[in-house]
C-alpha positions as CSV (number, residue, x, y, z in Angstrom):
1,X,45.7,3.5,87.4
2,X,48.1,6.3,87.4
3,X,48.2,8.1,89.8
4,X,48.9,11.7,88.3
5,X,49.7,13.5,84.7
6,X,53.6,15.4,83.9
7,X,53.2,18.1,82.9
8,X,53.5,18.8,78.8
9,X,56.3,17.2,77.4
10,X,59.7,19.5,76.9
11,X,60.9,19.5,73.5
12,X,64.4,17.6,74.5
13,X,62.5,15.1,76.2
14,X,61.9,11.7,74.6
15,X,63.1,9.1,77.1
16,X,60.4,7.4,79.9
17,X,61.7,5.4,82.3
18,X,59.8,2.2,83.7
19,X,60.9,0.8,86.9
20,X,59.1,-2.5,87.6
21,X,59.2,-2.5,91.7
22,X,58.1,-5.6,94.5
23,X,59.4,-4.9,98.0
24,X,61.4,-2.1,97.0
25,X,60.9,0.5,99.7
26,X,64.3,0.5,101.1
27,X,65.7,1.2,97.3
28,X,63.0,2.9,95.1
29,X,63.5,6.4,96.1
30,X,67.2,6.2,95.0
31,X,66.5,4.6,92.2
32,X,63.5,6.8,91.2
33,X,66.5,9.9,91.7
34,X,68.8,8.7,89.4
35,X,66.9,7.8,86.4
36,X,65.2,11.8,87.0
37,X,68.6,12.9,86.5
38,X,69.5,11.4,83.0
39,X,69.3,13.6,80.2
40,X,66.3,13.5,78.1
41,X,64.3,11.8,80.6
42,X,60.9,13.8,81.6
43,X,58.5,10.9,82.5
44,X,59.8,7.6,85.4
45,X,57.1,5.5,85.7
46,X,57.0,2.9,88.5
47,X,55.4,0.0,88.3
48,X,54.5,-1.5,91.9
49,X,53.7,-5.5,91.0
50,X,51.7,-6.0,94.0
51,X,54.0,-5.4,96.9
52,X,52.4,-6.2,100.2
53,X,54.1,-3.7,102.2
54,X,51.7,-1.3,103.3
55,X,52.1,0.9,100.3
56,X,55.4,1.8,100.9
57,X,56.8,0.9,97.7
58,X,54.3,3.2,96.4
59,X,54.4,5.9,98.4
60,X,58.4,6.5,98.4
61,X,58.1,6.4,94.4
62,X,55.8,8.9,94.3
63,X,57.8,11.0,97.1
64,X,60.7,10.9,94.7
65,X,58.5,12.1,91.8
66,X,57.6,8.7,89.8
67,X,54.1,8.3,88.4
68,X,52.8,5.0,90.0
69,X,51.3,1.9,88.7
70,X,49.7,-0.6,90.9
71,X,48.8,-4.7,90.2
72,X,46.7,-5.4,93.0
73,X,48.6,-8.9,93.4
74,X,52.2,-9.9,92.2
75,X,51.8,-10.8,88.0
76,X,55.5,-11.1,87.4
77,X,58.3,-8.5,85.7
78,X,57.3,-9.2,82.0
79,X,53.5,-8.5,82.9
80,X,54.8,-5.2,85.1
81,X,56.8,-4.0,81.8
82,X,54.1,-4.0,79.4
83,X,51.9,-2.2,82.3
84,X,54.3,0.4,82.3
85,X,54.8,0.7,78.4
86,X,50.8,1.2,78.1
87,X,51.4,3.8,80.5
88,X,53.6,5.8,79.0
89,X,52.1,5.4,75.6
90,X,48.2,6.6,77.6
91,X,50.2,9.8,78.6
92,X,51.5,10.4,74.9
93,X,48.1,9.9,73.8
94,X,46.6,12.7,76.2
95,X,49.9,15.3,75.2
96,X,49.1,14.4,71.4
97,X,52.6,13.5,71.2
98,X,54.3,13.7,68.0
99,X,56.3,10.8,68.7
100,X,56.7,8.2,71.1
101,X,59.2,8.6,73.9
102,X,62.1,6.0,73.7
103,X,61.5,3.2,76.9
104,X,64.0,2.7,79.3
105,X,63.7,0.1,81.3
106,X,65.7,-0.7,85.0
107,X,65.7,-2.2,87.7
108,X,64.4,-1.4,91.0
109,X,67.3,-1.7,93.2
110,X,69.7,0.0,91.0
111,X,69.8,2.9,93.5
112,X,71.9,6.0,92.6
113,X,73.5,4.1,89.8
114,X,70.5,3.9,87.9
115,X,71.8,7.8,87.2
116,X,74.3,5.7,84.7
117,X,72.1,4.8,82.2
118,X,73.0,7.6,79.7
119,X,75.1,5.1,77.4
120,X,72.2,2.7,77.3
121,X,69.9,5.6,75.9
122,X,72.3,7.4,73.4
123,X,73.2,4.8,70.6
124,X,68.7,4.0,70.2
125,X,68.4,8.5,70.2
126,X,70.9,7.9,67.6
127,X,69.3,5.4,65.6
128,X,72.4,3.3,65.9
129,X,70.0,0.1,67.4
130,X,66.8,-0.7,68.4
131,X,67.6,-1.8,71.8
132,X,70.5,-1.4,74.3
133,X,71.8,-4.0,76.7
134,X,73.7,-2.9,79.4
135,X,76.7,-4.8,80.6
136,X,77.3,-4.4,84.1
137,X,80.2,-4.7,85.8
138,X,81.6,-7.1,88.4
139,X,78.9,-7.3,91.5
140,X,81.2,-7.3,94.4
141,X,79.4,-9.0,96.7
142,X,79.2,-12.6,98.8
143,X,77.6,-15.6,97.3
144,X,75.7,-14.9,94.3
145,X,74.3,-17.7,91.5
146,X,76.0,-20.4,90.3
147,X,75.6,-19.3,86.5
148,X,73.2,-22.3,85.6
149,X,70.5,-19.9,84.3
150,X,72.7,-18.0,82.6
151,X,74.0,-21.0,80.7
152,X,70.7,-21.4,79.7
153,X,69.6,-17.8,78.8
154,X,73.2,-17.8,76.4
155,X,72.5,-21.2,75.1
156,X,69.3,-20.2,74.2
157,X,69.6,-17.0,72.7
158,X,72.2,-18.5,70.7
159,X,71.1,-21.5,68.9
160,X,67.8,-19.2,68.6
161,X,69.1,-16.3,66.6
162,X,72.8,-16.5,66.7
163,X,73.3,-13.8,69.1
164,X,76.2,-14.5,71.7
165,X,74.7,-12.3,74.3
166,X,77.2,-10.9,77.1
167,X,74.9,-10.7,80.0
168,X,71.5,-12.3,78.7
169,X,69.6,-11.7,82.0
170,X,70.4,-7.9,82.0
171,X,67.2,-6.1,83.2
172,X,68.5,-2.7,82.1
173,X,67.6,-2.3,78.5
174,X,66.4,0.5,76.3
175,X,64.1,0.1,73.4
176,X,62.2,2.2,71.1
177,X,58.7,1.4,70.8
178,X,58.4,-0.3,67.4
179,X,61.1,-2.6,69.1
180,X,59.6,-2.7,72.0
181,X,55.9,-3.6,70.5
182,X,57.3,-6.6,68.0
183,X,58.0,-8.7,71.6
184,X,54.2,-8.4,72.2
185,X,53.2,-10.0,74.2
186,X,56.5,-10.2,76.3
187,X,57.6,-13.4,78.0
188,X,56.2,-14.6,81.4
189,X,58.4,-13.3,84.7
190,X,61.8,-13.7,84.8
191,X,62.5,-14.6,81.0
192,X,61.2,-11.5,79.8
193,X,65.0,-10.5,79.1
194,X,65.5,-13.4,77.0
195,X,62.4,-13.1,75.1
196,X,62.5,-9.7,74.2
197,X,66.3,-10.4,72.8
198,X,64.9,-13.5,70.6
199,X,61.9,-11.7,69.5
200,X,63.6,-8.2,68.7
201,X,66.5,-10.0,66.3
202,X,64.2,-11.8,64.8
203,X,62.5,-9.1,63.5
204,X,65.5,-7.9,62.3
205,X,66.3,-4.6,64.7
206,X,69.8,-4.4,65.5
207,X,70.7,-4.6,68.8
208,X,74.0,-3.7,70.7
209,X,75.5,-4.2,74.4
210,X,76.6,-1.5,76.3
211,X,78.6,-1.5,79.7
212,X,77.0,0.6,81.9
213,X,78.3,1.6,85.6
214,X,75.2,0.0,87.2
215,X,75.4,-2.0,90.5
216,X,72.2,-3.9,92.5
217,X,71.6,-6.6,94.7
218,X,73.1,-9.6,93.8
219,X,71.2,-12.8,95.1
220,X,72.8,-14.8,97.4
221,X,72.9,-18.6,97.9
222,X,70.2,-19.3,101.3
223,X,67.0,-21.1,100.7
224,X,65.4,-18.1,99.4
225,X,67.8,-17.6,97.2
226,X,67.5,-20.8,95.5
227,X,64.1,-20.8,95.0
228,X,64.3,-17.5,93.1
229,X,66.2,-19.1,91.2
230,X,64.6,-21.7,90.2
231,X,61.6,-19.8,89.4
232,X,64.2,-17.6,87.0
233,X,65.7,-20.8,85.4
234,X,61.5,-21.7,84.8
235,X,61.0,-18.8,83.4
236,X,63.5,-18.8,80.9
237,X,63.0,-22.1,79.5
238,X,59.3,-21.1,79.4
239,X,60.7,-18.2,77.3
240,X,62.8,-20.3,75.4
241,X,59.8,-23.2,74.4
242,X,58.0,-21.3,71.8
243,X,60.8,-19.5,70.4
244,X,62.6,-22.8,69.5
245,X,60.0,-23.8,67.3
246,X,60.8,-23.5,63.6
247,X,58.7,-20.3,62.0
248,X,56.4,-22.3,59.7
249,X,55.3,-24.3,62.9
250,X,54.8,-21.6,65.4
251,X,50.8,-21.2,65.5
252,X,49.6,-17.5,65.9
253,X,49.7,-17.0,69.5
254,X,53.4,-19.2,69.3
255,X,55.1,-16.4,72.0
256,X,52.1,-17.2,74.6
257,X,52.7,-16.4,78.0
């Protein structure tokens, strides 16, 4: 449930922000600063995918001026980004918009940086593509993944639509929402990224990569680090499954979840 309304929509506004957020509290507020300051942007909604941290998560999003969505127990990023989306689309619905707002998505623990986001946005305001991948630049940091389910996010996409995708994991995208709604429903967890590239060349939007001055965490190589992922490397050969199959063989419900 959301928790309030914006107020009515200024007539250079057309860009909504959705943050999908787990255990963010330390980061969110930052975040939730940066996308407010991107041009166009009137409306950051933060999805809070059942964090059990007290409310925290929560609360500093809606400090930092976010509208707030709440799972009541973890369902996964893909699920969190079509909770937003219907969020932002219930808002236009009450302001009788004339038009949808464009859908930005980023991640939660982009901090300041997610105040870089204004090339991702301008070429889909243009109508120069669909949807936006941003290209981030080297994460300087110690450890990090050994590139295994990237190989297989890249692989994927590939063979699947012919698209040689830069940085296929790439959680900072923005969409317009005809593109948005043709990846319905998205991809389970972590291969929503992948999925929503298949599934938006496919249906013949263009799309086009963007570098972006973002920079987040960057997992590192512990136990917990591992099993994350794992989980991602799951979920983006979940993704990849269905979208393998020929089209005449797909059955109706062939991008299930």
């Amino acid at each position: 449930m959301t928790e309030t309304v914006p107020a009515a929509r200024a007539a250079t506004a057309d860009t909504a922000v959705v943050i999908s957020a787990y255990r963010e509290s330390e980061r969110i507020g930052a975040t939730v600063d940066g996308a407010r300051s991107l041009p166009g942007v009137d409306l950051v909604i933060v999805v809070d995918d059942g964090s059990d941290d007290d409310g925290e998560t929560a609360r500093i999003a809606k400090e930092h001026g976010a509208i707030v969505v709440r799972h009541p127990r973890n369902r996964g990023k893909g699920a969190a980004m079509e909770t937003g989306a219907a969020a932002v689309a219930t808002i236009e619905a009450r302001e009788d918009a004339a038009r949808p707002r464009l859908l930005l998505f980023l991640d939660a623990d982009l901090e300041a940086s997610a105040g870089a986001a204004a090339p991702l946005t301008e070429p889909v305001r243009n109508g120069e593509a669909g949807m936006t991948i941003a290209i981030l630049p080297p994460q300087h940091t110690a450890g990090g993944g050994h590139g295994f389910v990237v190989k297989l996010a890249k692989d994927g996409i590939r063979r699947a639509v012919g698209f040689e995708a830069t940085q296929p994991l790439s959680g900072q995208r923005c969409l317009t929402r005809e593109a948005f709604e043709v990846a319905l429903p998205l991809a389970h967890g972590f291969g929503v990224e992948t999925g929503l590239t298949i599934d938006v060349l496919r249906a013949g939007i263009k799309v086009r990569e963007v570098e972006a001055e973002f920079h987040h965490r960057v997992t590192g190589t512990d136990f917990s680090a591992q099993v994350h992922r794992g989980r991602q490397y799951r979920d983006v050969a979940r993704a990849l499954a269905p979208r393998s199959i020929p089209a005449n063989l797909r059955p109706a419900t062939w991008r299930g979840r």
